[in-house]
N, CA, C and O of each residue as an XYZ file, in Angstrom:
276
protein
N       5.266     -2.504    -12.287
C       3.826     -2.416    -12.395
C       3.347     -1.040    -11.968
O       2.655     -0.324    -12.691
N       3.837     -0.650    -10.511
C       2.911      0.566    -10.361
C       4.331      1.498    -10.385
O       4.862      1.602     -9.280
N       4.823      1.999    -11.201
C       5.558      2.913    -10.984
C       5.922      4.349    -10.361
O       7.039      4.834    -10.183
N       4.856      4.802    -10.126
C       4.434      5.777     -9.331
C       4.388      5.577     -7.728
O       4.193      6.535     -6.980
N       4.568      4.342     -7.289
C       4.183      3.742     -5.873
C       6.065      4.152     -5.369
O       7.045      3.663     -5.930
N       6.102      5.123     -4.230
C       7.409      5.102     -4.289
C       7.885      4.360     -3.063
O       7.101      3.958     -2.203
N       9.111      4.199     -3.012
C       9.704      2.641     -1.805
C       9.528      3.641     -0.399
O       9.834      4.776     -0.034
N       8.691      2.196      0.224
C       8.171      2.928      1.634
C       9.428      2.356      2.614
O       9.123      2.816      3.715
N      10.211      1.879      2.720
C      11.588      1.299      3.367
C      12.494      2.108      3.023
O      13.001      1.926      1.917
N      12.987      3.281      3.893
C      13.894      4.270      3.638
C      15.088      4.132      4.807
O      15.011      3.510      5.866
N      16.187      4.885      4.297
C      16.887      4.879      5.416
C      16.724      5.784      6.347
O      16.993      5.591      7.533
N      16.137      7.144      5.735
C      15.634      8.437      6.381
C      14.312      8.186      7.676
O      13.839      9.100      8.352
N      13.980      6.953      7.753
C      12.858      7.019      8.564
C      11.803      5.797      8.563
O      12.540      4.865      8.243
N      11.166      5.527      8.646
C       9.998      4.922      8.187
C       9.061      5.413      7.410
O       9.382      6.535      7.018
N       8.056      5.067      7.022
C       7.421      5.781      5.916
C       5.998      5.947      7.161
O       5.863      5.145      8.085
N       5.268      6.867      6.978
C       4.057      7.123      7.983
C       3.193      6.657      7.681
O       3.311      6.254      6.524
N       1.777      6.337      8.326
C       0.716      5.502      7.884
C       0.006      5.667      6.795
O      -0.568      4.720      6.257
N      -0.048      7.171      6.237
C      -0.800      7.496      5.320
C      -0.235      7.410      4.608
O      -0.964      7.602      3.635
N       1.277      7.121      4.077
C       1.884      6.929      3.113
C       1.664      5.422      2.347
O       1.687      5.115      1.155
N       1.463      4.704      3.463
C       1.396      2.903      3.612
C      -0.203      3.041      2.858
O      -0.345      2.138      2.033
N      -1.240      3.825      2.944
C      -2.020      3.812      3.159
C      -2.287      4.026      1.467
O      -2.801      3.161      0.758
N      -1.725      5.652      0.881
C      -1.964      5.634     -0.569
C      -1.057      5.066     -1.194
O      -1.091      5.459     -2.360
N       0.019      4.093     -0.971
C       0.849      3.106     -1.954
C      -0.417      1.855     -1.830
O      -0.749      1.132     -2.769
N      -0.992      1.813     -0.480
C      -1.684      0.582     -0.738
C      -3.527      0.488     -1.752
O      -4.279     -0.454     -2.002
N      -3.588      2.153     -2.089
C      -4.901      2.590     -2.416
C      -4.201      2.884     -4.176
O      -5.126      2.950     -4.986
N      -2.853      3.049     -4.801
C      -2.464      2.706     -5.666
C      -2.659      1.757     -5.854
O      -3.267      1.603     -6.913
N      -2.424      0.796     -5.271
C      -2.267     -1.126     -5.796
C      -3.001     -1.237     -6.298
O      -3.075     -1.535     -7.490
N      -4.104     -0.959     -5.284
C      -5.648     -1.517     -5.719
C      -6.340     -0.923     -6.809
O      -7.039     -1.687     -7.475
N      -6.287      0.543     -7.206
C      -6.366      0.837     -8.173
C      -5.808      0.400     -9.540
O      -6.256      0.331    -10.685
N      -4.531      0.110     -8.876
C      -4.132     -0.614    -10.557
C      -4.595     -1.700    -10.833
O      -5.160     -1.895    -11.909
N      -4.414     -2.841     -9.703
C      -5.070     -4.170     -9.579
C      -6.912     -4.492    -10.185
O      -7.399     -5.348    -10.925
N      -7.397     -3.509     -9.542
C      -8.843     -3.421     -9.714
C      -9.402     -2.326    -11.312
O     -10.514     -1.938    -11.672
N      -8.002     -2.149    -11.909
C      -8.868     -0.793    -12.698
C      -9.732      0.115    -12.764
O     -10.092      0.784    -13.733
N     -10.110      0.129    -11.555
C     -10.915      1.620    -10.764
C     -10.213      2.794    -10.548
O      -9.529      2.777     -9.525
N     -10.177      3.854    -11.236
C      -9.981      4.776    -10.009
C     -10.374      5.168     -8.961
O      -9.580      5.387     -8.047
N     -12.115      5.414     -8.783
C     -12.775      5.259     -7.932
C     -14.051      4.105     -8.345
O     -14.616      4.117     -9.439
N     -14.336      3.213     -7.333
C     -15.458      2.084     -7.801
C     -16.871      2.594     -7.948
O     -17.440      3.669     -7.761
N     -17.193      1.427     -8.346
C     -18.980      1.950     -8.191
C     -19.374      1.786     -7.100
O     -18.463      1.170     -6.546
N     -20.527      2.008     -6.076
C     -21.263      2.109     -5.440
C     -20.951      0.843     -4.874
O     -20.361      0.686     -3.805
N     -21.554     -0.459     -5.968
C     -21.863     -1.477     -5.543
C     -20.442     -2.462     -5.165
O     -20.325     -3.466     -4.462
N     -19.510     -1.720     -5.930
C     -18.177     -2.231     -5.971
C     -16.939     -1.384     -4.617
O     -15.819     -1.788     -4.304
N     -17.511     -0.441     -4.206
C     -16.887      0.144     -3.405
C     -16.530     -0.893     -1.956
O     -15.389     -0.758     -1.514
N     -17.271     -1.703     -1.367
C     -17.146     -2.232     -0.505
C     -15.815     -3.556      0.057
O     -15.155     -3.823      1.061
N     -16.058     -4.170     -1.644
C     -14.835     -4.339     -1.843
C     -13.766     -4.077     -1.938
O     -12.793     -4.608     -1.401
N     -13.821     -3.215     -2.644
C     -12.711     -2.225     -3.558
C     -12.038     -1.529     -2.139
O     -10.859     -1.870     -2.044
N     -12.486     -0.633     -1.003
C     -11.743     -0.320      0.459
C     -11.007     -1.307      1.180
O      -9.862     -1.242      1.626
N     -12.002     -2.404      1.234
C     -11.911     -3.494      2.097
C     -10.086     -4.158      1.529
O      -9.085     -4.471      2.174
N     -10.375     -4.128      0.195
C      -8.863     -4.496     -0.237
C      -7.524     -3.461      0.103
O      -6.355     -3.701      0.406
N      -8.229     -2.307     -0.084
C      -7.296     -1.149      0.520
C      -6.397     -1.429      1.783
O      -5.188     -1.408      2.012
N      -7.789     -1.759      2.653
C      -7.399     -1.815      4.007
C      -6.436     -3.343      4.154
O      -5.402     -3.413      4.817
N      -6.945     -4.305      3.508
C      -5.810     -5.642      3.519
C      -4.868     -5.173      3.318
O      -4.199     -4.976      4.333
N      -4.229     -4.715      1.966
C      -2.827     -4.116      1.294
C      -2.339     -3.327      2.441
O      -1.480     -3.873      3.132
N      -2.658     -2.357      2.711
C      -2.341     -1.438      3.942
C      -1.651     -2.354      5.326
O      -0.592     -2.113      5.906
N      -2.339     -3.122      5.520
C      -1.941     -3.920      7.042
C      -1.058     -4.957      6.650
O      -0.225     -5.424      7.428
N      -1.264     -5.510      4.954
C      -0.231     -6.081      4.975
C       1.006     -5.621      4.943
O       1.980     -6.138      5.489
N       0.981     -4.634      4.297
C       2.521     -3.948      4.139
C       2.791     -2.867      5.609
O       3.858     -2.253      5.601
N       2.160     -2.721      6.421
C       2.797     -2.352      7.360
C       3.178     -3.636      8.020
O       4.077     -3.269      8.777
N       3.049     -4.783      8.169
C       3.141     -6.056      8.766
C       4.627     -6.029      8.155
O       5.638     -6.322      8.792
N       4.579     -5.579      6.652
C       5.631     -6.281      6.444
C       7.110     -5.197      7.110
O       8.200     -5.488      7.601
N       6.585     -4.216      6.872
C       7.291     -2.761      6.976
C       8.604     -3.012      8.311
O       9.820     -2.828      8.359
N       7.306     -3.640      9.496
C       7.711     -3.454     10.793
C       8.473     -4.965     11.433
O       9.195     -5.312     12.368
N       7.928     -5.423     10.506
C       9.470     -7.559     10.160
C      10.199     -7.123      9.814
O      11.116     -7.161     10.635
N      10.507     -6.523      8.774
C      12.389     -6.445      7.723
C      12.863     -5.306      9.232
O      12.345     -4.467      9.969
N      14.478     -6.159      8.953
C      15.476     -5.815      9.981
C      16.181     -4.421      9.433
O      16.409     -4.412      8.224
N      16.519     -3.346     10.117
C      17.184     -2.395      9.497
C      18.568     -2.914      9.088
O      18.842     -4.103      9.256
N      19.541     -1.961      8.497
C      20.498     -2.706      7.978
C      20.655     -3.360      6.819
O      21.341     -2.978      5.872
N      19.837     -4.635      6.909
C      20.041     -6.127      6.349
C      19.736     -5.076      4.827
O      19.263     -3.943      4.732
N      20.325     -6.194      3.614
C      20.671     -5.598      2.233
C      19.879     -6.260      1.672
O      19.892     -7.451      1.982
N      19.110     -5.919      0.880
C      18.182     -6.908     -0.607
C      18.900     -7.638     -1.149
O      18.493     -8.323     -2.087
């Protein structure tokens, strides 16, 4: 789907917040077909940002190093 979103689970490190931050401001863009919203739609449109974002650091900081897909 978003091909451009690149894998934030590295072996080199963790990925940093702002990285978590525009994979999760991709999503929503693709999800929402906005690049940027309207006015009236913006409130939403962050607010989802910010879900995606916390979810995937939630998830980031559960998965065990090591362990294999």
């Amino acid at each position: 789907m978003c091909r451009s979103i690149k894998t934030l689970r590295r072996k080199d490190g963790p990925a940093d917040s702002g990285e978590v931050r525009a994979a999760a401001l991709q999503y929503v863009r693709k999800v929402s077909g906005y690049r940027e919203p309207s006015r009236v739609n913006a409130p939403a449109f962050y607010a989802a940002v910010d879900d995606v974002t916390e979810a995937s650091e939630r998830l980031l900081a559960s998965l065990r190093p090591g362990a294999r897909a």
